[in-house]
KEKE-912681 format. One record per residue (C-alpha): y, x, z; residue in one letter. Coordinates in steps of 0.2 Angstrom, whole numbers, plus 5000, padded with zeros to 4 digits. Each point is the difference from the previous one (the first is absolute). Layout:
<atoms>
Y	X	Z	A;
...
</atoms>
This chain:
<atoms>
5000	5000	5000	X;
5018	5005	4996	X;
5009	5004	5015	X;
5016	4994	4989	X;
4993	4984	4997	X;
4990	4997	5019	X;
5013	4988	5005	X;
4997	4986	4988	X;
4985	4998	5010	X;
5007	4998	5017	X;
5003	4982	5011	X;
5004	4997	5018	X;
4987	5006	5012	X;
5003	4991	5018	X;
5013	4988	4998	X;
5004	5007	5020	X;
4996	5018	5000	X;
5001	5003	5017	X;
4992	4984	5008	X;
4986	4997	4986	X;
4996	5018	5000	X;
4996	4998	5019	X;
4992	4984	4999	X;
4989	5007	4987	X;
4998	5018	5011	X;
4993	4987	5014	X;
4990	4990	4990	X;
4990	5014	4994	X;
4998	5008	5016	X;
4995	4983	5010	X;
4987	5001	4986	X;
4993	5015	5004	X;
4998	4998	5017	X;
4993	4982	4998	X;
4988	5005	4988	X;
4993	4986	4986	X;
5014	4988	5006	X;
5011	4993	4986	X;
5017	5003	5000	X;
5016	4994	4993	X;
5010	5013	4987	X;
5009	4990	4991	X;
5019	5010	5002	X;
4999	5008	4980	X;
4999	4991	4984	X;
4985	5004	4986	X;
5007	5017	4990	X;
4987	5002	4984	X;
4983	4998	5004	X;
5002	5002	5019	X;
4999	4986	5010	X;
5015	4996	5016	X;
4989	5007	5012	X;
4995	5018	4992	X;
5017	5002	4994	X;
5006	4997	5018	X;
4988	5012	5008	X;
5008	5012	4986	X;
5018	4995	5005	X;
4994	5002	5019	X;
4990	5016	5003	X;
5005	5012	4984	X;
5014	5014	4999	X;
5004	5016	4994	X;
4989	5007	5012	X;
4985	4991	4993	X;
4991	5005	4984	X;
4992	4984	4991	X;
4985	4999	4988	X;
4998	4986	4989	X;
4987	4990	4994	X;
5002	5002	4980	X;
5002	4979	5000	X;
5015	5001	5011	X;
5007	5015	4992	X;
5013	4992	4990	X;
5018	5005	4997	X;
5006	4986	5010	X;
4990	5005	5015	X;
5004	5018	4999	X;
5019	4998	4997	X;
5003	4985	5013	X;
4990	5011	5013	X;
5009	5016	4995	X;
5016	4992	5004	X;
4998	4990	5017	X;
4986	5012	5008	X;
5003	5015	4992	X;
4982	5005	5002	X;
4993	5015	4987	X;
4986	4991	4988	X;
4987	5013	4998	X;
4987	5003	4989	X;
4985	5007	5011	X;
4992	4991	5014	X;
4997	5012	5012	X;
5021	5004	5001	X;
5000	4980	5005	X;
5007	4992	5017	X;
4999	4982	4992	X;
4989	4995	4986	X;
5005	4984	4992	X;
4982	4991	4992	X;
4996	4985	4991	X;
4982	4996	5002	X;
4995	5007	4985	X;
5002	5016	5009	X;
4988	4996	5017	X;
4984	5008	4996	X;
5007	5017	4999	X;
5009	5006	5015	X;
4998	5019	4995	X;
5014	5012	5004	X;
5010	4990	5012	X;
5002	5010	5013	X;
4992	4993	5016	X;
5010	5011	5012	X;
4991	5014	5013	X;
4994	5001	5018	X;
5015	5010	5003	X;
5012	4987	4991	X;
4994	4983	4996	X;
5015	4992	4998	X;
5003	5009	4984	X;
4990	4991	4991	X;
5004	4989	4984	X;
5002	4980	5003	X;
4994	4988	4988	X;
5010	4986	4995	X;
4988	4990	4990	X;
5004	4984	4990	X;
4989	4987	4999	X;
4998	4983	4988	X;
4997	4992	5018	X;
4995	5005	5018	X;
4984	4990	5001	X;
4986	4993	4989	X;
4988	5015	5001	X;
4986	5004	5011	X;
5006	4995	5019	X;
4996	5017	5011	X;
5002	5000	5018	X;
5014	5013	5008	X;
5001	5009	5015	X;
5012	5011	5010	X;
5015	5002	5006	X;
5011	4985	4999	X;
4984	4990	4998	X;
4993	4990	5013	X;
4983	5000	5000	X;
4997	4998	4980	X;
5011	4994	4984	X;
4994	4991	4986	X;
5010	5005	4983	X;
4993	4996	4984	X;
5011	5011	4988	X;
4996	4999	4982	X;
4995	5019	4999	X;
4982	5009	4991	X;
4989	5009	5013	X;
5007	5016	4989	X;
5016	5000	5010	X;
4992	4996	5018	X;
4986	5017	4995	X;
5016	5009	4993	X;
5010	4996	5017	X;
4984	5004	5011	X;
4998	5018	4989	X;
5017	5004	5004	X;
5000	4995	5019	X;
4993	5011	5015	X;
5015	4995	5013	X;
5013	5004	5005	X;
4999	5007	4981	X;
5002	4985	4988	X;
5011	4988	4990	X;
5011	4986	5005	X;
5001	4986	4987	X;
5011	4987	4998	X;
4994	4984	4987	X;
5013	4990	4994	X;
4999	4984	4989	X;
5016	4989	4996	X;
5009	4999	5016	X;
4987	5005	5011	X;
4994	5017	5010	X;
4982	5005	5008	X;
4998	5016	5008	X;
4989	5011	5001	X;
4999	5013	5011	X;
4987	5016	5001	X;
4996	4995	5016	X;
4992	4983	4994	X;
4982	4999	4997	X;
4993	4987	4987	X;
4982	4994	5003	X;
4991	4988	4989	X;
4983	4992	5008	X;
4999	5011	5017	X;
5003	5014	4986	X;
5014	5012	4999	X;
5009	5000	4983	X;
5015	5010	5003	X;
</atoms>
């Protein structure tokens, strides 16, 4: 994309900056620390092909301190220029220099390359913020951990690929944290959640 030409592509991102990028900043984290629960992230509007609530998490957690990978569906010059411009984050082109990868899931059964912290420093590890056609209508799995009393069940429409993929990538506290967005609408996901299916662990 032309750099000349990037700001035909731009539109309004928060129509609040301050309060909506808060809002959203607490959504997301009341997500993560209530795992499998639906909530609310409806402070953006659609840009391209990402939905309200993927392009809030954008708007609410990336900045020029944070190098994004793209999935190659979402790489389009309206994303890259409207995320250039209100978070400033670097777009890179390898996974492994990644602190946020943005997927469609197209992109689910191959986690390869995103790093998954170390013993030392698990926090710097790359989120996933993962768009999704819906957030339920696939296999229900029961969740446990913390946030979770007793057991969660979610059914998200995603292939067993992403729940080996997630479980090859986990040995806490190493791991990824994932957020899955649809429409106006976050789960989270965080390393510290197990997924079991019949008495089984999946993930």
């Amino acid at each position: 994309m032309n750099p000349a030409n990037s700001s035909q592509w731009l539109q309004l991102a928060f129509n609040n900056p301050v309060l909506d990028a808060q809002a959203s900043f607490r959504s997301a984290l009341k997500a993560l620390a209530e795992p499998g629960l639906v909530q609310p992230l409806d402070r953006a509007q659609a840009l391209d092909a990402l939905h309200p609530a993927t392009y809030a998490l954008c708007l609410a957690f990336l900045d020029a301190d944070t190098p994004l990978w793209l999935a190659p569906y979402l790489d389009t010059p309206a994303v890259r220029a409207n995320l250039s411009f209100h978070c400033g984050c670097p777009i890179v082109t390898q996974r492994e220099q990644a602190l946020f990868a943005l997927l469609d899931e197209s992109e689910l059964g191959d986690l390869s390359g995103f790093d998954n912290g170390s013993e030392r420093y698990p926090d710097q590890s790359c989120t996933l913020l993962v768009q999704l056609p819906a957030l339920e209508g696939g296999n229900r799995l029961d969740w446990r951990g913390p946030g979770i009393q007793d057991v969660r069940q979610v059914s998200l429409p995603l292939r067993d690929a992403f729940w080996q993929q997630r479980s090859a990538r986990t040995s806490f506290p190493r791991g990824l944290d994932a957020f899955l967005a649809s429409g106006q609408q976050v789960i989270g996901l965080p390393r510290s959640t197990q997924v079991l299916n019949n008495a089984e662990e999946a993930a």
